[in-house]
N, C-alpha and C positions, 0 to 999 in steps of 0.2 A: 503242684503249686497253682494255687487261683488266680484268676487276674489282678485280686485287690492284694494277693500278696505280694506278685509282681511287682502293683505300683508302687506298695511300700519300699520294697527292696530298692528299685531303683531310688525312691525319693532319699533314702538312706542313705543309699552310695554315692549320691550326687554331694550330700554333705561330708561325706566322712571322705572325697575326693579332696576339699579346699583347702586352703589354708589353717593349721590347725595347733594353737600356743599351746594346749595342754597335750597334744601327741607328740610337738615336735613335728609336724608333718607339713609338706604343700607347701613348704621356702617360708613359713611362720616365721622360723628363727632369727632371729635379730630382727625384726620386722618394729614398724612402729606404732606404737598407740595412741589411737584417737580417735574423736569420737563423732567427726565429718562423716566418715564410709558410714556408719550404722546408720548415723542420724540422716544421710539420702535414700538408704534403703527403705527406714518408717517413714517417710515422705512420701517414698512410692506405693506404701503398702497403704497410704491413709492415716498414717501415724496410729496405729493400733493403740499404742504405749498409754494413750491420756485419753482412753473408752471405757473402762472398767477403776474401781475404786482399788488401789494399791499398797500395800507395804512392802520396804524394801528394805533388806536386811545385807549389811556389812559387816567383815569383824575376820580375823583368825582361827578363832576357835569356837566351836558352839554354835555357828549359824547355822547350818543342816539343821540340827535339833531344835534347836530354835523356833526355825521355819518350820518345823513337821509338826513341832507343840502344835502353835497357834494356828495350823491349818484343822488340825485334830480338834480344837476347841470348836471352831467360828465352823466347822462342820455338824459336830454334837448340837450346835445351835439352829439346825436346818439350813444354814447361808448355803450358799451353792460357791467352791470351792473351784482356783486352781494354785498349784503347789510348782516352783518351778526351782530345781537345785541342780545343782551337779557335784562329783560325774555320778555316775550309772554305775549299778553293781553289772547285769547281765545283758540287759535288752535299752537302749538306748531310748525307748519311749519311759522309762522311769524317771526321768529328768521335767517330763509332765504331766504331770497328773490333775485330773480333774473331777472332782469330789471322790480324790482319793484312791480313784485308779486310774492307771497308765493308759495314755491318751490313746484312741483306738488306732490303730496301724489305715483305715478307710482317712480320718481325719487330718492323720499325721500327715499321708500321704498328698491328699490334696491340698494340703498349706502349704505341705514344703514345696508341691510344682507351685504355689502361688507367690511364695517366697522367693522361688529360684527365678520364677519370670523377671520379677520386679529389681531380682540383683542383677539380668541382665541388661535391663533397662537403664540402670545406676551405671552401670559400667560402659557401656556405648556412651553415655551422656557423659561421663567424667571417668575416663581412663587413668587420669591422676593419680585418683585414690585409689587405683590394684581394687585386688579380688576381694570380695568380702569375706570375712572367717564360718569356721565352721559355727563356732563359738556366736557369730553376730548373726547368722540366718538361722539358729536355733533359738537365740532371744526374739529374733521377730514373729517364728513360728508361735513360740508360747505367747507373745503379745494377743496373736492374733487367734490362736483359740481361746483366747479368756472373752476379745469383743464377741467371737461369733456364738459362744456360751451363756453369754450375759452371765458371769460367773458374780456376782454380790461382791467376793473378797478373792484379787491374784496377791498371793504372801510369795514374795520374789526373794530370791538370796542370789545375793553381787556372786558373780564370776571370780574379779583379780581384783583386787583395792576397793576402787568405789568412783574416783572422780574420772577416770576414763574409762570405767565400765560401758559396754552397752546399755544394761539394764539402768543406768542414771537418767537417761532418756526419757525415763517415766518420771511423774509427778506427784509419786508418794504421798498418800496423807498422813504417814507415819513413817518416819525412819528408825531403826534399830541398829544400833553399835555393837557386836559382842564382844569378849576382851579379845584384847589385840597382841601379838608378837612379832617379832621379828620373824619373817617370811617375805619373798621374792625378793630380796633384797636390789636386785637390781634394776630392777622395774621402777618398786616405790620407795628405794631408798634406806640408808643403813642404820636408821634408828626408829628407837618407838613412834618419837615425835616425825619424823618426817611420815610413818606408816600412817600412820592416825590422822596427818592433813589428809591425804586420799583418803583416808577412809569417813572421815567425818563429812567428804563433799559430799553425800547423799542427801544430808541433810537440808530441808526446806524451808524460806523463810516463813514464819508467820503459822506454822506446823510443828505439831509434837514431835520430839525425837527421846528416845529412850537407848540410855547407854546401860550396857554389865557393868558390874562392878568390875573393876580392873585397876592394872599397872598406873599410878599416880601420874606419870609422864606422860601416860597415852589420853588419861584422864581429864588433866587440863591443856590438853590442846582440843576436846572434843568443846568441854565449857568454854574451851575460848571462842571457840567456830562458831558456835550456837549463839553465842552470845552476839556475834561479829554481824550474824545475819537474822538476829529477832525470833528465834527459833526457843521453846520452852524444853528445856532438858527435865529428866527423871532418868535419875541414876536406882535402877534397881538393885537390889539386898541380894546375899548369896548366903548360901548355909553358914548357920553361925551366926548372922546380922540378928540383931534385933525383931520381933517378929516372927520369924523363918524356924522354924521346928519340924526337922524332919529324922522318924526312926529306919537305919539301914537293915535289910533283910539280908540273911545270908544261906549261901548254897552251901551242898556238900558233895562235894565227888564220889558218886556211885548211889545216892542216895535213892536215886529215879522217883523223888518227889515232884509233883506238880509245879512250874516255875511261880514264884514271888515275885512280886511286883520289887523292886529293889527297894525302891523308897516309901513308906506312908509320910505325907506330909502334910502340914497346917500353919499357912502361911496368911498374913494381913498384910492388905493391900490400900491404897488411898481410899478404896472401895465398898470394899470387902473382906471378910475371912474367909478362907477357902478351908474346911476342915477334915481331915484322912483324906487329902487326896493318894492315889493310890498312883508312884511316877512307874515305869516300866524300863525306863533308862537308868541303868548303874553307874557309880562314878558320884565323886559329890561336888564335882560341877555341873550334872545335870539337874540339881536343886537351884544353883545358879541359874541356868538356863529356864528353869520351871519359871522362875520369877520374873526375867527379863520377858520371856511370854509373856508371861499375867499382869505383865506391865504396859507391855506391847496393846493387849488387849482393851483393855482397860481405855487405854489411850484416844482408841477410836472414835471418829465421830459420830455420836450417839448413842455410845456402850450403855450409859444410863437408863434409858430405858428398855433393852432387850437381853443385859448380860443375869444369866439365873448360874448359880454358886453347884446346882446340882447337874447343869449341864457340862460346865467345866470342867465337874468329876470324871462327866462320862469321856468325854474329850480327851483328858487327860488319860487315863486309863486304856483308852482305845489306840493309843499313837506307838507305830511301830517304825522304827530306824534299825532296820540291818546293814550287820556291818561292826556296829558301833555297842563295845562290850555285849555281842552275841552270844547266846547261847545256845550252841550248834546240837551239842548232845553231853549227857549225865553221867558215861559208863566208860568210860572214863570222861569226864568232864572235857568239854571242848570249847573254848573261848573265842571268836572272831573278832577284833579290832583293828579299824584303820588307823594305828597311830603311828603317823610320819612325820614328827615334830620332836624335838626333846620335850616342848612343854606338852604334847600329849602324852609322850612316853610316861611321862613324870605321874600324869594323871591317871593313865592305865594301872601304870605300880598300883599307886595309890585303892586304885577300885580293885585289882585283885586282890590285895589285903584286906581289902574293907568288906567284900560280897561272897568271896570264896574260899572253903578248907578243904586241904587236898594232902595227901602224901607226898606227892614230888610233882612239881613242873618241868615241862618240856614248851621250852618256845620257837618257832619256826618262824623264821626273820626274812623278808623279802623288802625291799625298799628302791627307789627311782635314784639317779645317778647325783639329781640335785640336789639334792636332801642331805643334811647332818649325820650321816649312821655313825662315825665317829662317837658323838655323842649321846646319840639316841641308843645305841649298843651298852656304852658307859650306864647311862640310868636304866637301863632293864637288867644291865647284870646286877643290881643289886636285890633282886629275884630272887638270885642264886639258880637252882637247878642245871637245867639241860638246853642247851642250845644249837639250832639245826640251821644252817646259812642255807639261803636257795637262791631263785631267781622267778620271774614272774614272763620270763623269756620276751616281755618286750624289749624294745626297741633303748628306751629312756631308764630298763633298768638298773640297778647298778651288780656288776659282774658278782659273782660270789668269790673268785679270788681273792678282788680290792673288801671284798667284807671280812675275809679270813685273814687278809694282813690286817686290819683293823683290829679284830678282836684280838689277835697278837702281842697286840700293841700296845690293848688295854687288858692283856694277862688271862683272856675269858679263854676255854679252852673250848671249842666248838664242834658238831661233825657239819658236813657237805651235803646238799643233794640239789640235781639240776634245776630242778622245778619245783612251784610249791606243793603239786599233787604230791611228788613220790618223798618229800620231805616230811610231808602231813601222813603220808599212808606208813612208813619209818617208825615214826611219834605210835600212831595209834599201834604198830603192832606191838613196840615195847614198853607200853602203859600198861598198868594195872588198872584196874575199877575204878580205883581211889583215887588215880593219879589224873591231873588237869595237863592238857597242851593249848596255848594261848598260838592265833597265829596272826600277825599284827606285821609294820613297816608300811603299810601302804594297804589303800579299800581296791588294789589289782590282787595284791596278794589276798586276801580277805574274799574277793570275790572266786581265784582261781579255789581255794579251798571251801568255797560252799558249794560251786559246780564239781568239786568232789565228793562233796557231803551229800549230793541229789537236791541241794535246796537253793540249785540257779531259778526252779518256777516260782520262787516261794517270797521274792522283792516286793510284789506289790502292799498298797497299805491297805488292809483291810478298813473297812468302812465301820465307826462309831455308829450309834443307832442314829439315826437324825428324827427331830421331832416336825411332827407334820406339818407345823405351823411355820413358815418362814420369818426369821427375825429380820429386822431393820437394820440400816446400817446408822 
């Protein structure tokens, strides 16, 4: 090991030591939110947050993609990019990416010792507010590689809600809503409308904000916010809206044809027509999400004069999200989805019917302890096929027991295995050619089966052509 891998590792471990809501780790739990601790730490770092031009994306569903569209766009455009989401499929720098690859382990490294100094600075000064999160020195670290980057456009996607996000610390020129559901319920509350106040606080006054189409409930509480605070809403169009014309491509199990783009689409915008764009994300909420983009976009200050309808193609076309309706391999067909929601389940369904023919399914289910499998079990067995319960042998997974009394319960008749490797390696010896295995509950599961598949190197986002000439913002 070299010395700059050293310093990474260490700089790594020193985060993945802290406090930490989405491991459950470092006494997180029950712990409180708010937005004092982050907001001393970007005091100490210079306030990174409000040095580079920002969009800042909140929502339940669709924000990952969302954020990966528009960075894939405003990239195809020559802008100089950074992309900051979570979690990670394999290597924990994929959570930053800058123009579209994972931030260098040299850079990571020296932000996060600059990050860590400056938390201990915060902390000797105001022992008050406890230790800073893993979660809040990872948001100041991307802050701070977009200022020392001079990155043109950081397209940010919220952590948990929105209004005690760290990432709200920034001062967005465009905020993005994407549709919303019930999720963390106890964090931000046990309804649509209570989710959608946190989540619409992103929003800035006197600033574009653009919502998904969505849940009527969630809907007007976002025009009410907007409204509340002087803020110009555009509610973007989903497959089916007026405008939005898009043809779905379909696979075939064993076929070992070259992959289709899922979607060709030809969508008009306040702006523009955009025509054959060529999407690569399956699902026909990611035409939804196409649009919330291209609205997003649109939105910007100055789009008028540097946004070209033939760069957007390539942008479009160049954006890669794994993970998310993957296609791992043809022979027997192999699907990766992190769907841990019933309403992504619902969607998953939905895109395997609509993008793939197969003889028999085999689904291999891994899911986190918080999580609805109750339910989410319910809408994938309407699949029908084959079902393989596992574990993802974290910490926050949920047992394979408690998932076999579940399916019991909803009459699905299931087999075991402890992990999601030997549950996936099960699937493929007893498939045919023809036959498809989907393996979805959660992007740990999703990930443990790609570092099966040999395609843990293979996260980063390959780079759209960029054109030589740097656009404006």
């Amino acid at each position: 090991m070299t010395a700059s891998d050293e310093r990474y590792t260490r700089a790594l471990a020193h985060l993945l030591a802290l406090p930490d809501y989405e491991r459950g780790a470092g006494g997180a739990v029950g712990a409180v939110f708010t937005l004092e601790r982050p907001r001393a730490l970007l005091d100490a770092l210079g306030r990174p947050q409000l040095a580079r031009a920002v969009v800042l994306i909140a929502g339940s569903k669709g924000k990952g993609s969302t954020a990966a569209l528009l960075e894939a766009i405003l990239r195809a455009h020559g802008l100089r990019t950074l992309l900051y989401t979570q979690p990670h499929l394999h290597d924990y720098r994929e959570r930053i990416r800058l123009d579209g690859r994972c931030i260098a382990p040299e850079l990571f490294a020296r932000l996060g010792e600059r990050v860590a100094r400056a938390a201990g600075r915060v902390a000797r000064a105001r022992p008050d507010l406890g230790l800073t999160t893993t979660y809040e020195q990872t948001t100041a670290l991307a802050f701070l590689a977009a200022a020392e980057r001079r990155v043109d456009w950081a397209v940010i996607e919220v952590g948990l809600g929105g209004r005690l996000d760290a990432t709200n610390l920034s001062e967005p020129l465009v905020s993005v809503i994407t549709p919303i559901g019930l999720e963390h319920r106890a964090i931000l509350g046990d309804t649509l409308a209570a989710i959608a106040r946190e989540k619409a606080a992103i929003v800035r006054a006197g600033r574009p904000a653009i919502a998904a189409s969505q849940h009527p409930e969630a809907l007007q509480v976002i025009r009410t916010h907007c409204a509340s605070v002087g803020a110009a809403l555009s509610v973007a169009p989903a497959l089916g809206s007026p405008g939005v014309h898009a043809s779905p491509s379909t696979l075939i199990a064993g076929a070992e044809t070259p992959l289709p783009s899922f979607w060709t689409t030809s969508i008009s915008t306040p702006m523009h027509r955009y025509d054959k764009l060529r999407l690569p994300l399956g699902g026909a909420f990611q035409v939804g999400n196409l649009c919330t983009a291209l609205w997003a976009l649109e939105a910007l200050p100055g789009a008028e004069r540097w946004l070209d309808p033939a760069r957007v193609a390539a942008g479009v076309a160049g954006v890669r999200w794994p993970g998310r309706l993957e296609v791992a391999r043809q022979a027997p067909l192999v699907v990766l989805d992190g769907a841990h929601t019933p309403e992504s389940a619902a969607e998953l369904v939905g895109a395997l019917r609509l993008h793939f023919r197969y003889r028999r399914l085999t689904l291999v289910f891994a899911c986190f302890a918080d999580k609805d499998a109750e339910r989410i079990l319910d809408i994938l067995g309407a699949l029908g096929g084959r079902l393989v319960l596992t574990s993802t042998g974290q910490p926050r997974s949920r047992p394979v027991d408690d998932l076999d009394a579940l399916a019991r319960r909803l009459g699905i008749a299931a087999a075991r295995a402890e992990r999601v490797e030997q549950g996936l390696a099960r699937a493929l010896e007893e498939a045919a050619p023809d036959d498809a295995i989907c393996v979805t509950g959660s992007l740990a599961a999703v990930a443990a089966a790609r570092a099966a598949l040999g395609l843990a190197g293979a996260s980063s986002n390959p780079r759209p052509p960029r054109d030589a000439s740097r656009g404006g913002r």
